[in-house]
C-alpha positions as CSV (number, residue, x, y, z in Angstrom):
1,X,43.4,59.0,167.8
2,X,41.1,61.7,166.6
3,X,41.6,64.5,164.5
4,X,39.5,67.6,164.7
5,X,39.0,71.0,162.8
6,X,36.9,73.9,163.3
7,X,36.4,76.0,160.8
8,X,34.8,78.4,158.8
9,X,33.8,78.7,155.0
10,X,33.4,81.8,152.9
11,X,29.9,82.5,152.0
12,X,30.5,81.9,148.3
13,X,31.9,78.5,148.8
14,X,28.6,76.4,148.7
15,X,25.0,76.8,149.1
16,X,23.2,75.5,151.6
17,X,23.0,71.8,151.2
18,X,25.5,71.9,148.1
19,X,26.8,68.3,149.7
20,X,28.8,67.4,146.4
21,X,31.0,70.6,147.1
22,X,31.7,69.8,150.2
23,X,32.2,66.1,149.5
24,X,34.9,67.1,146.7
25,X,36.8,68.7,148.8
26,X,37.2,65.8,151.4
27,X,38.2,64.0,149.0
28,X,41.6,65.2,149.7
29,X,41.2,64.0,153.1
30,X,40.9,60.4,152.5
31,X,43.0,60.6,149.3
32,X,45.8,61.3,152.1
33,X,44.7,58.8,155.2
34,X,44.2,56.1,152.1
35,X,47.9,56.7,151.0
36,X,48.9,55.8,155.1
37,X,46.3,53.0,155.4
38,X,44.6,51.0,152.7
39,X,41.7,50.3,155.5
40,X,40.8,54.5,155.3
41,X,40.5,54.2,151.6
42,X,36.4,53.3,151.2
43,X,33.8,55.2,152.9
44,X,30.2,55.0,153.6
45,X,27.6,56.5,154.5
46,X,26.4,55.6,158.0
47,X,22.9,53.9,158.3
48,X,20.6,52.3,160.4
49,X,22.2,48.5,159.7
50,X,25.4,47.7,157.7
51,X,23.8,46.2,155.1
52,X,22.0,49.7,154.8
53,X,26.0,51.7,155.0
54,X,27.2,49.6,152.0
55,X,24.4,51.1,149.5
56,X,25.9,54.6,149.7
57,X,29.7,54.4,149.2
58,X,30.7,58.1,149.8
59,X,33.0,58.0,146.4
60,X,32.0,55.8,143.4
61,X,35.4,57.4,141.4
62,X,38.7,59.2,142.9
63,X,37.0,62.9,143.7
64,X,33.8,62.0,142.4
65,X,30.8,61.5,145.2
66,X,28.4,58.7,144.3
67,X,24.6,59.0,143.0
68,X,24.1,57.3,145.7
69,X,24.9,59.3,148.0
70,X,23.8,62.7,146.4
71,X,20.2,61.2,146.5
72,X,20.2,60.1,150.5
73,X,21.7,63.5,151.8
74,X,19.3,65.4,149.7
75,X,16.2,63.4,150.7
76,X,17.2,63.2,153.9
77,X,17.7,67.2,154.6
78,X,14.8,68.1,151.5
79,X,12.8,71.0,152.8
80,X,15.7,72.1,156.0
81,X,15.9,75.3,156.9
82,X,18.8,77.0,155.2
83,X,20.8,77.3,158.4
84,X,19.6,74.3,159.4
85,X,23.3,72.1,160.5
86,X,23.8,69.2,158.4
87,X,26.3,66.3,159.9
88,X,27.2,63.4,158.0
89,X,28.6,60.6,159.3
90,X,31.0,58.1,157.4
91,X,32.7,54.6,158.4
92,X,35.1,52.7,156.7
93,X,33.7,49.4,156.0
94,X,35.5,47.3,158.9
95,X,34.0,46.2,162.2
96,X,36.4,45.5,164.2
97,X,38.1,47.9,166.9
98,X,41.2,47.8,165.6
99,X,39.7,48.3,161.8
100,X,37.1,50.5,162.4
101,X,37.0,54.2,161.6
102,X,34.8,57.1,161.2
103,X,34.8,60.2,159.7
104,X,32.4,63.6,160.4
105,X,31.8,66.3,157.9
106,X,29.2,69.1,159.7
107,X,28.4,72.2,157.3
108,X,25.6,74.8,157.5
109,X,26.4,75.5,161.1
110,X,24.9,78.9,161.3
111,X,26.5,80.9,163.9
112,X,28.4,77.9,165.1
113,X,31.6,76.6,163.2
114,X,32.0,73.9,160.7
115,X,34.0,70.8,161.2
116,X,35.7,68.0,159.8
117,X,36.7,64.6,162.1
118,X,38.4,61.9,161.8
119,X,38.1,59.1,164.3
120,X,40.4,56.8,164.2
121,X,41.0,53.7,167.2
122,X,43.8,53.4,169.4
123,X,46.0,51.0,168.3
124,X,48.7,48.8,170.8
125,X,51.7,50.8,171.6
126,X,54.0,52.1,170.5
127,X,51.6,51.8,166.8
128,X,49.7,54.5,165.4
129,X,47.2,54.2,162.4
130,X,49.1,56.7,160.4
131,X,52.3,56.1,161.6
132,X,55.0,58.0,163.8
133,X,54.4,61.9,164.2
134,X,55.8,62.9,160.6
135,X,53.0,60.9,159.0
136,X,50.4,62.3,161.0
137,X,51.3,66.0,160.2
138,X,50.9,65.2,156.9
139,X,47.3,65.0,157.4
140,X,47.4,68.0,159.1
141,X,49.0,70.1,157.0
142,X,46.2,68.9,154.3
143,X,43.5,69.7,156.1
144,X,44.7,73.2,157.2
145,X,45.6,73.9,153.5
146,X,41.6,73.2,152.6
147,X,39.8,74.1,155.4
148,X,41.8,77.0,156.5
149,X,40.2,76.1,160.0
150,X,40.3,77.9,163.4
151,X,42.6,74.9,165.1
152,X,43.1,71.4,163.9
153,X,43.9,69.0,167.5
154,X,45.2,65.2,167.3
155,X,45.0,63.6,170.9
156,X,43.4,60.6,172.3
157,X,39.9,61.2,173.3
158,X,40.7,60.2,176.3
159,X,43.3,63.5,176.6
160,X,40.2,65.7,176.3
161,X,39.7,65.4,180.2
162,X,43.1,65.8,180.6
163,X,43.6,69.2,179.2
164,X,44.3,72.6,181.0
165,X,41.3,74.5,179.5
166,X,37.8,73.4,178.8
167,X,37.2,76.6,176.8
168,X,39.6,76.0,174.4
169,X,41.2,73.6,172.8
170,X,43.9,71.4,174.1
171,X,47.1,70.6,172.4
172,X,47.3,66.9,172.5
173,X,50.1,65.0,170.1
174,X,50.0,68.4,168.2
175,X,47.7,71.3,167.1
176,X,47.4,72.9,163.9
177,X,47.1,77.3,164.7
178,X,47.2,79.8,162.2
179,X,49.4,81.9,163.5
180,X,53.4,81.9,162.7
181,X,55.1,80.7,166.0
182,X,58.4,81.0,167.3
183,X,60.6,78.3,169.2
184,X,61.0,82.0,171.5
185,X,57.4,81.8,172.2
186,X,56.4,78.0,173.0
187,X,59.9,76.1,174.2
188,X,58.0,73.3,175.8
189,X,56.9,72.2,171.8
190,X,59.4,69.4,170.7
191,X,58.7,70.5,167.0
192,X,57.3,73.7,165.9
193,X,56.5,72.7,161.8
194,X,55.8,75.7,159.4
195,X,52.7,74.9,157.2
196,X,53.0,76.5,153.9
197,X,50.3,77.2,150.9
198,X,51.0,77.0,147.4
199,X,53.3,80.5,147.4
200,X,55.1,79.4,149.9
201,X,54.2,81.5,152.2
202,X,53.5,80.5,155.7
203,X,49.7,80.3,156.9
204,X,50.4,78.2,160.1
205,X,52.5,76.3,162.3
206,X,52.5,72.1,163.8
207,X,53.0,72.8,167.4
208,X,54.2,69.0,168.9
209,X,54.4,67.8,171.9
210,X,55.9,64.4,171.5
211,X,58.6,63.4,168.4
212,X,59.9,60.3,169.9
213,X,56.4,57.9,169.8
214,X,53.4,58.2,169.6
215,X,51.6,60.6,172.4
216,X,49.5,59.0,175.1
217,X,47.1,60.2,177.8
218,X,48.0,57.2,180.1
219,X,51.8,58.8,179.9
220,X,52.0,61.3,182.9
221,X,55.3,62.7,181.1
222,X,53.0,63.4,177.4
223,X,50.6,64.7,179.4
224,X,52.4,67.2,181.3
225,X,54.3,68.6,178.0
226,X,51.1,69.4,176.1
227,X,49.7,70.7,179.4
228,X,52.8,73.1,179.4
229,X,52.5,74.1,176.2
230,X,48.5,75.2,176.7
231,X,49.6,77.2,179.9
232,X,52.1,79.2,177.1
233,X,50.1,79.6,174.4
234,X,46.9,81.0,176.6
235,X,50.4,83.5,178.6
236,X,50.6,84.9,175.1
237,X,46.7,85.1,173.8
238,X,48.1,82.3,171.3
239,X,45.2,80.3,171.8
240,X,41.4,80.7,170.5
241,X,38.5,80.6,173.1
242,X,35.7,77.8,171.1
243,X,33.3,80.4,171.8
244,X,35.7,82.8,169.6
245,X,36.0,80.8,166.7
């Protein structure tokens, strides 16, 4: 399953290459996929060999990035341009396929949006790494409260080529919008879940295509919902063009 959010920060959020800022604030992140799955609680950064990954743990205390770390990610983009994109790459310690993860951070995008990814493999059905559709707008919700992104989309990869639009993106098990939006305006979505900041007012809203398991592109049936609810969302201007965001 992968989760991913475009998004934007406000110019006095970080400097260019301020990696600790931004690694703070992920924190949150795997603070949240940790407290579903022990295996998403270590990080590291990704290297040549693994022996080379376990030298630069991502975290060396809860919230705290490591030395280690720090030192690599400044060396390794010392003397960049200032809008020169910076992705960092993180895995989770465990080879396996069913173990395995990886996370993306990308910042100093320039004119192109930032993002934040988690990839996480598919499991047997009916299974999913963070558990049934409640769990998984958990993490959600916490990544739109601290990215504020453009979108945040969970679906299979293999749902991308499945998707109504290639401009935009598709709604998968669910998609994060900032927008407030009505059962009125999408009845296709099985769950329409308001997400709320800190004064309780509402910034966005879930849209879900699938409550009852977890969503699958081999399922003609999921994949015709969350085609259905793209074709309403793009009827109503509800949903942002990439090249928009």
């Amino acid at each position: 399953m992968n989760i991913l959010a475009q998004f934007r920060d406000a110019p006095d959020f970080a400097g260019a290459g301020q990696f600790e800022v931004h690694l703070r604030r992920l924190w949150s992140v795997v603070e949240l996929l940790a407290s579903k799955d022990e295996r998403l609680a270590q990080w590291y950064l990704t290297g040549d060999t693994e022996f080379e990954a376990r030298l630069h743990p991502v975290f060396e205390a809860p919230g705290v990035p490591s030395s280690a770390i720090s030192a690599v990610l400044s060396i390794r983009y010392e003397g960049a341009r200032k809008n020169r994109p910076k992705v960092m790459g993180f895995w989770n310690g465990h080879n396996s396929s069913t173990d395995g993860a990886q996370l993306k951070l990308s910042i100093d995008t320039g004119v192109m949006p930032s993002e934040v990814e988690v990839d996480l493999p598919e499991q047997a059905e009916p299974t999913q790494r963070l558990g049934d559709y409640a769990a998984m707008e958990d993490g959600v919700s916490v990544i739109a409260r601290l990215y504020n992104p453009a979108y945040v989309s969970v679906a299979p990869r293999a749902y991308f080529g499945k998707q109504v639009f290639d401009d935009k993106p598709g709604v998968g098990w669910m998609l994060y919008l900032p927008k407030v939006i009505t059962v009125q305006q999408v009845p296709e979505a099985r769950a329409l879940i308001p997400v709320l900041e800190a004064g309780e007012k509402q910034i966005g809203t879930i849209i879900v295509s699938i409550t009852d398991g977890v969503f699958s592109a081999d399922n003609p049936e999921h994949v015709k919902v969350a085609n259905h609810i793209e074709i309403r969302l793009v009827a109503q201007d509800l949903l942002p063009a990439y090249a928009d965001i």
